[in-house]
Structure formats: C-alpha cells, structure tokens
KOLVOTOR-405154 format. One line per 8 residues: number of its first residue (from 1); their letters; for each residue x, y, z of C-alpha. Coordinates in steps of 0.001 Angstrom, whole numbers, padded with zeros to 6 digits, always signed. Layout:
N
NUM> a> X:Y:Z; ...
END
This chain:
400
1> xxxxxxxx> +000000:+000000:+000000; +002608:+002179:+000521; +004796:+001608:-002549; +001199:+002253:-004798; +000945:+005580:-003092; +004821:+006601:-003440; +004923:+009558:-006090; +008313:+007828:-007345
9> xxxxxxxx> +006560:+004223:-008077; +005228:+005574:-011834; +008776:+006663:-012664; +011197:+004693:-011279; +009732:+001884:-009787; +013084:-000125:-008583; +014882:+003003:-007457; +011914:+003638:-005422
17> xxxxxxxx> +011511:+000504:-003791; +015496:+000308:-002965; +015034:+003624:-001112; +011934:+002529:+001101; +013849:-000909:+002107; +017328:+001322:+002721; +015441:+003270:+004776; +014432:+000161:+007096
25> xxxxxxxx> +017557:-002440:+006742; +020924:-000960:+006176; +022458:-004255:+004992; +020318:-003554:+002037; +021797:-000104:+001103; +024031:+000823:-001650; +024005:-000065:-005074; +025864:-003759:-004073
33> xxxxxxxx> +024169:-007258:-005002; +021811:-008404:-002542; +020516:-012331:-001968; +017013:-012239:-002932; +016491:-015271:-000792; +017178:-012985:+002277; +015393:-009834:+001228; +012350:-011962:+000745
41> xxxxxxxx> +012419:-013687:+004272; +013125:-010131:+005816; +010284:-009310:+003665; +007800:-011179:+005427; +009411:-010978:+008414; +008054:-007035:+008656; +005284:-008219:+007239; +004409:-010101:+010007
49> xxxxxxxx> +005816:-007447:+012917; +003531:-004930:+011541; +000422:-006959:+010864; +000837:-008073:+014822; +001298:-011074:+016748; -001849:-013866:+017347; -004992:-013235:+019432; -004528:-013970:+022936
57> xxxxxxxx> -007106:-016700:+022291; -004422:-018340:+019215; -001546:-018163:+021664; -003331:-019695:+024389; -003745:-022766:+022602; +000442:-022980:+021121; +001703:-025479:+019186; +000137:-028427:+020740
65> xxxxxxxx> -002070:-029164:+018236; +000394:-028790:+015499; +000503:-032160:+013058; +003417:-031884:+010504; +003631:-028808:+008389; -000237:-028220:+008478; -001125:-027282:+011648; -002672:-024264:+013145
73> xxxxxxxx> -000613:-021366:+013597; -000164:-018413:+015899; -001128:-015536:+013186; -003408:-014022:+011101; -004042:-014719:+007414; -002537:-012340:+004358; -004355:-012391:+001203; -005149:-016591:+001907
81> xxxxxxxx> -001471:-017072:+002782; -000280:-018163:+006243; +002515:-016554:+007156; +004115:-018535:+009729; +003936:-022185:+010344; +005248:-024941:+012744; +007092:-027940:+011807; +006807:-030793:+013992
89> xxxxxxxx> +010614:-033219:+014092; +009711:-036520:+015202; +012511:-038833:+017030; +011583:-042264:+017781; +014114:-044718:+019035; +014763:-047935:+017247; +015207:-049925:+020675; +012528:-048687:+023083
97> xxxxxxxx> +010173:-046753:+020509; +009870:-044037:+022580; +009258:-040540:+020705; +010443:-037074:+021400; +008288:-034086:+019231; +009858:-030652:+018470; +008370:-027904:+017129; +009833:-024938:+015002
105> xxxxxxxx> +008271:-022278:+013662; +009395:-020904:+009955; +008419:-018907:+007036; +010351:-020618:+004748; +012008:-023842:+004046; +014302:-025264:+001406; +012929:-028333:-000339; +015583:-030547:-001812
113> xxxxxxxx> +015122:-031412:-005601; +014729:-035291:-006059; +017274:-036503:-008575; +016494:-039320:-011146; +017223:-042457:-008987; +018233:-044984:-012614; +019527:-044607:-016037; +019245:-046681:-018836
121> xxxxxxxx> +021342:-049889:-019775; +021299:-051843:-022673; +021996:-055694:-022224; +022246:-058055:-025092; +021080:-061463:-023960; +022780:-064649:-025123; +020166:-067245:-024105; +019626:-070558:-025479
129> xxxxxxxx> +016254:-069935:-026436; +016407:-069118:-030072; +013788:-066640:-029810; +016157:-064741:-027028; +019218:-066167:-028530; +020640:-062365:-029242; +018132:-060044:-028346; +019408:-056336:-026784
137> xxxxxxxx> +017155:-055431:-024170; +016817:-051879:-022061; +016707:-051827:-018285; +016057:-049358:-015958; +018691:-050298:-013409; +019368:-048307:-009995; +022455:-045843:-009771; +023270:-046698:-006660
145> xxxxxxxx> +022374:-050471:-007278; +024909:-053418:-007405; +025516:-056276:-010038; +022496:-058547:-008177; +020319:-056099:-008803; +020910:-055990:-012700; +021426:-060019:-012594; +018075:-060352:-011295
153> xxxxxxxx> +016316:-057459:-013818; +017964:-059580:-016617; +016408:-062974:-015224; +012848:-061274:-015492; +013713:-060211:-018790; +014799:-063713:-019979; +012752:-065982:-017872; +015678:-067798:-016618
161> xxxxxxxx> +016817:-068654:-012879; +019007:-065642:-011553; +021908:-068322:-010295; +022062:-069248:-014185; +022932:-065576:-015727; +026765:-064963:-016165; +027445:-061078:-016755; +030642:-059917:-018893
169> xxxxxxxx> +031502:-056759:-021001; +032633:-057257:-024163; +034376:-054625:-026440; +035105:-054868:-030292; +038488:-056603:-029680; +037542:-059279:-027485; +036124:-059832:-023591; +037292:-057041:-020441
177> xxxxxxxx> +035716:-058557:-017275; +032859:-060427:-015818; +030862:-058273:-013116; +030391:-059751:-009933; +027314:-059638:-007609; +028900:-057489:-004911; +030177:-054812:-007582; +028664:-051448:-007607
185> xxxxxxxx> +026091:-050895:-010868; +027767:-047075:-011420; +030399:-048042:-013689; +028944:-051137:-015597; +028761:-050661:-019238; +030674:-047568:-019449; +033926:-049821:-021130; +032156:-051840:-023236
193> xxxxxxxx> +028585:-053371:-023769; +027306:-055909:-021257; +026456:-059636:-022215; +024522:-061505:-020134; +024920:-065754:-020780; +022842:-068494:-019909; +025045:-071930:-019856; +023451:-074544:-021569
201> xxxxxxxx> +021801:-077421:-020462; +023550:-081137:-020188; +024660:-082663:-023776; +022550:-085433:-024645; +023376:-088232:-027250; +022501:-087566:-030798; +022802:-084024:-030493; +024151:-082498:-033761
209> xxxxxxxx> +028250:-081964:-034370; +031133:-081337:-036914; +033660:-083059:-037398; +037333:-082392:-038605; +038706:-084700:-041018; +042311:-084176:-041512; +044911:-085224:-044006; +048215:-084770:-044893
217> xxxxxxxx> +048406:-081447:-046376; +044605:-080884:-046712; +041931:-079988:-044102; +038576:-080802:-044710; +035640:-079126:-042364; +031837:-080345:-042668; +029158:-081112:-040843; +026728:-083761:-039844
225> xxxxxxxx> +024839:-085695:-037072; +026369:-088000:-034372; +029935:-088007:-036729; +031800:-086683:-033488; +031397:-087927:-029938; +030458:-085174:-027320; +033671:-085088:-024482; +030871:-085550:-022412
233> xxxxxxxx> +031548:-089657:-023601; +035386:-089188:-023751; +037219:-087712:-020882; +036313:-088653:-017144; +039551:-086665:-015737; +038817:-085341:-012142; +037869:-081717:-011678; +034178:-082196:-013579
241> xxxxxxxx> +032897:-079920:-016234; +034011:-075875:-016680; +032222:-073167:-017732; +033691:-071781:-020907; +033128:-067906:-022129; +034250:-067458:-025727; +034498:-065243:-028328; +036758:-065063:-031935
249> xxxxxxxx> +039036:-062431:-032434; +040971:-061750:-035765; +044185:-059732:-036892; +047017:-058734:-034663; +047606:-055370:-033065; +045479:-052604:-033553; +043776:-054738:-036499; +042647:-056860:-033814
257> xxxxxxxx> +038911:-057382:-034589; +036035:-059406:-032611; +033988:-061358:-035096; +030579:-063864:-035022; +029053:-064274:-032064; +029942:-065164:-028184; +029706:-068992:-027584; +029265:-070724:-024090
265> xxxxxxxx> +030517:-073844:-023818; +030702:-076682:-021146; +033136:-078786:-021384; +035033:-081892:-019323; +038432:-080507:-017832; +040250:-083618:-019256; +038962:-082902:-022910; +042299:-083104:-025547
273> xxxxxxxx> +042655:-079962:-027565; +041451:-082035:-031024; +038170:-082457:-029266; +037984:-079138:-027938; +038522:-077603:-031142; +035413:-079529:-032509; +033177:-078346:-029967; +034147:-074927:-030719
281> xxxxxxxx> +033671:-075172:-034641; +030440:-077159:-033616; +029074:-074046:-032023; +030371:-071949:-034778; +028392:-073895:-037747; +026186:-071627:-038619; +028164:-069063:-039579; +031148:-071365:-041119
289> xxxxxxxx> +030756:-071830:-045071; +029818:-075340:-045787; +033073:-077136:-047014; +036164:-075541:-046893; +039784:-077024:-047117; +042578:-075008:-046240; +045916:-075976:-046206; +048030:-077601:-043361
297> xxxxxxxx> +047161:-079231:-040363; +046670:-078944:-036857; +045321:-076324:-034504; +043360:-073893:-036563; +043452:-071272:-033983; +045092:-070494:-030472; +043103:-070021:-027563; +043961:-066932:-024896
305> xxxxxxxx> +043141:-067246:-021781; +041058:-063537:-021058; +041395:-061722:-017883; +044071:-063984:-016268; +046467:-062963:-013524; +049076:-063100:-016738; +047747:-061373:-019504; +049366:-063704:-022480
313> xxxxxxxx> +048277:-067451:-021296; +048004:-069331:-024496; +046819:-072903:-023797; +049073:-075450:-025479; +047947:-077753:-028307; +050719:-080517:-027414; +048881:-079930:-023717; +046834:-084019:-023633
321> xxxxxxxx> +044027:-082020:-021516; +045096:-077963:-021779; +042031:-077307:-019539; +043589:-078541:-016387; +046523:-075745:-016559; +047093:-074388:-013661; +045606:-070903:-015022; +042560:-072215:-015733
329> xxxxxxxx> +042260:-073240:-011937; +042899:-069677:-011246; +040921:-067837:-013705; +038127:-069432:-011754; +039044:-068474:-008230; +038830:-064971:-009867; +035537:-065176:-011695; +033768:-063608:-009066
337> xxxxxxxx> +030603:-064397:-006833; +026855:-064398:-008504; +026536:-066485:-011088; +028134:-070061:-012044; +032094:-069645:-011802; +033088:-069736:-015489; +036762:-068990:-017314; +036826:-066518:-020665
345> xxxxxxxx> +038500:-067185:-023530; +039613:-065629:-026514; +039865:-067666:-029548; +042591:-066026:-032191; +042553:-066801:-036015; +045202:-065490:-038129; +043490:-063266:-040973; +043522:-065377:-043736
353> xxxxxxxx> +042218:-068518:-042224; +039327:-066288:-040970; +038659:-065240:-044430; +038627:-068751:-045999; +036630:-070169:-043081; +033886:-067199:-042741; +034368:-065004:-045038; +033862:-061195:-044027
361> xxxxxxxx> +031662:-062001:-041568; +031493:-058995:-038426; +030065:-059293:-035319; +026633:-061080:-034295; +023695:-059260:-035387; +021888:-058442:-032719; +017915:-057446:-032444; +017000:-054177:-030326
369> xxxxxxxx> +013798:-055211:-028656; +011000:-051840:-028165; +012535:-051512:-024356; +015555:-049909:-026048; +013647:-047114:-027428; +011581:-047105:-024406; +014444:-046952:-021968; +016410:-043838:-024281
377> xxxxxxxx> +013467:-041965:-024697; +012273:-041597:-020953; +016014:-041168:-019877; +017142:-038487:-022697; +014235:-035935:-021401; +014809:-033108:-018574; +013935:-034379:-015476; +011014:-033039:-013477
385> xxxxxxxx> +009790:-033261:-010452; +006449:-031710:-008608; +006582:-029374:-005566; +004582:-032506:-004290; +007578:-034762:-004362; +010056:-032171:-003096; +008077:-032040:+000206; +007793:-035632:+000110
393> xxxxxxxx> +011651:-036053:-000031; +012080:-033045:+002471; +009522:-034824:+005250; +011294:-038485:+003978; +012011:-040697:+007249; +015961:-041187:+008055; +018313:-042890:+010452; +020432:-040848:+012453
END
C-alpha cells in the first residue's frame, strides 16, 4: 500500500523501492548485489511485525495441536497465505520406541530437488532360447544399485533362474571382465557393452556336431549328425565340467577385430585340444561356409586365456588335456561371486584362415527389442519433479 501511493513508483519503480527498504535495513543499502532469498524472508518478516502477533485466544492454545507442516498457527491470514507455520521433528528410538516431538516455527524452508534415482542400460542377452538367442534389451537399473540387482532385472527379462545368468563386457576386440554380484552398478557398461549368458543345459546323445577330417596337407571341415562324440563320452579326468566364455578375435595389433558371435561352452576338464577344437567349430556352424579345405594341419586357432592374472596365457595344443593348466584353476578363483564360476576365452585366427573359413563375416547381429527405445526416450528428457515430491523427499524418514 505504501509503494502504490509513493509519487516515485510511476517513474522509477526499482529506485523507489530500494530507497523505502534502505530506509528500514541498512544491509540492504548501496548499489551492491543483494541475496534475494534474504530480502524476501526479511520481507515477510516485517510483514508479520507490523500486521501483529496472534490473538490472545491463538496463543493460548500454542503449538500443541500442530501435526506436521499443516497445523494451526499463531497468526493471522494475508491475502489466503499463512505466514508462519510450525514444523513438527519426530525422534523415535529404534530400541525402546519411545518418541520425542519438536516444534519450530518458519516462514520458509528449502525443499531438496529429487534426482532421477536410474539410467538406462542396454543388455544383449545370449540365451539358449532361439527366440532370445541375441536379443538387446533396455533396463532401468538403480544408480546406486549393485551387479544382483541388474542379474536379477535380466532374469525377469529372460525368464531364466538368476543363479544361471553370467554377466561380462565385451568390447570390439575381445572380452574385459565379468561383473560380480557385490560390484557397484555405477560403472557397468561404461567400457564396453554388457552380455549376459545363460550356460546350456547337459549334452545329450545324438545331439548335432562337426567333425574335422584331416589329411596330410589338406583340411577338410563339414558337418553332420552324431559323426563326433560329445567329451561328455570321452574324458572322465577329475575336476568335472568348466564353464567356458568365448568369443573369436581376428588380426594382430590394432587390427585386432572381434567377429561372429559369443559362444558358451561346457566342457570336461580332461577334454584333448582335437576335441575341444570340434566343440568350438560345432558351435560356430552356422556361420562357417559349408566345405572348406585349407591348407596344413593342426590347430586352426590359439586359444587366450582372457582376464588372467598373466595377460598372455596361451593354452598349449601338445597340452593331452590344456584345460587342467594351472591358469585355468585360477581364472576361476577370480571369476567372481553371482553367477556359475566360469573362465573366458579368446579364440585367435590369423586373418587369412578367418577369411577362408567365414568369409567377411562382423560381429553377431543383434535385435534391439521396443525396451531400447523405451528406456532412451524416458532417460534423454529433462527431469522433473512436482513441488509434491520435493516435500515428500524433504519430510522423507531417516536414520540418524
């Protein structure tokens, strides 16, 4: 009322006002920057001194009756706004339950802003359904989650027992690291793109194979059913079956290039490196060409062990059963907790048997499923939150 009746309000309105509040706070004089924040708070604060304290029959009753941020306060209304209010702090200990009740009176508070609590990941599932057999799925997963949390979203998504998921990132030149349960979530899929494996079930006689016929001087590759026994039939060595993690890398240096897709294998620890090799092209058939003879004999590839406590293990061809070295036995004291213990391995092919054997086949193709769009689309907009859910975090229960 006063600033409408000020003869310098139609000219200089700001001027004006800075000379009425000089006149009443020094800490607002000069031509300085001043924090709105506090210039509203003294603000009201007059307000309030000037519009009076509560009738005798308000103050009588106190803050009593106060509940939460709503109850009844000690002054009158201004224009429908309350000016002053009483929050109630409740304290309740955890071991007798008893509660203590405070009450403070404020004009303002200072709500915190709630922060998005997940961002999206993209998984690409390697299941042994062929309907899921490379399918790239979005999840919503927690920031401050852990590796259990994302091993049990991805068992939802696939339908498969949690136990039975094996997580790994993969990059374009090869495997970096399995993720354990206890890991935090933060950080996974930032170096590479994250696999998730199911093992697959127990061999069973008649299943399909390949077989490697070899001459002198001529290798001949082709395929067929029940022309190759499993290992399952051939090696009873101690130490059971092992989890095997694999993926085919070509080129040397910074050629090196990841091609088809990741394989899981199980396999006996006493199986001989000729039988191993089977299984692997076995797994691969579907992207080999159907006859092929290159020239030479023996191991068509090495194997590298991945992620090793020495980076350059090769298993050994000459090795009668390569999968009882004694890095094997440690890759899988390393592999982590959550999920079966399992051992990685890189399978190198020099560039020119790749090409005869698959041609210029790339990587697996893999199938975005509609929670990939979902998932980038609701975590690329602004977030926003209601002045609802800022109180709602502000009045949030915590332990002390």
């Amino acid at each position: 009322w006063v600033l409408r009746k000020s003869p310098f309000i139609s000219a200089r309105p700001a001027r004006a006002l800075q000379n009425i509040v000089s006149k009443h706070s020094s800490q607002f004089r000069g031509n300085a920057q001043h924090d709105a924040l506090e210039f509203l708070l003294w603000l009201l604060d007059r307000m309030h001194e000037d519009l009076g304290a509560a009738s005798p029959a308000q103050q009588s009753r106190g803050p009593a009756q106060v509940g939460g941020l709503g109850g009844p306060a000690g002054v009158p209304w201004l224009g429908g706004m309350r000016m002053l209010r009483f929050g109630r702090s409740s304290l309740t200990c955890p071991h007798c339950l008893r509660q203590s009740n405070t009450f403070d009176p404020f004009l303002c508070i200072s709500l915190p802003i709630p922060l998005r609590q997940t961002r999206a990941l993209n998984v690409t599932l390697v299941l042994q359904c062929e309907r899921w057999r490379f399918v790239r799925v979005g999840l919503a997963v927690p920031l401050l989650g852990t590796v259990a949390d994302l091993r049990e979203m991805v068992a939802r998504e696939g339908r498969v027992p949690p136990e039975q998921v094996i997580l790994a990132e993969l990059s374009p030149r090869g495997f970096l690291r399995s993720l354990a349960d206890p890991e935090a979530l933060a950080a996974a899929g930032e170096a590479g793109p994250v696999y998730a494996f199911q093992p697959p079930p127990a061999r069973r006689a008649g299943s399909g194979s390949l077989t490697v016929i070899g001459g002198r001087g001529s290798l001949t590759v082709i395929g067929g059913k029940d022309t190759a026994r499993s290992s399952d039939c051939l090696h009873r060595a101690p130490g059971g079956r092992i989890l095997l993690l694999l993926c085919n890398t070509a080129g040397t240096g910074p050629q090196l290039a990841r091609f088809g897709p990741p394989l899981v294998l199980r396999e006996e620890r006493g199986v001989s490196w000729e039988q191993l090799q089977q299984n692997i092209l076995a797994q691969l058939r579907g992207v080999l060409r159907g006859e092929v003879r290159p020239q030479g004999t023996g191991a068509l590839f090495r194997i590298r062990l991945a992620g090793g406590s020495a980076p350059c293990t090769y298993l050994s061809p000459q090795d009668p059963r390569p999968l009882c070295h004694p890095a094997i036995d440690r890759a899988l004291q390393l592999s982590g907790a959550g999920g079966p213990p399992h051992v990685r391995l890189t399978v190198e092919w020099d560039t020119s048997t790749k090409e005869r054997l698959f041609g210029s086949i790339q990587e697996e193709a893999v199938q975005d499923a509609e929670s990939v769009r979902r998932q980038q689309q609701a975590h690329g907009q602004q977030h926003s939150c209601t002045l609802d859910e800022c109180f709602q975090l502000y009045t949030k229960e915590e332990q002390v």
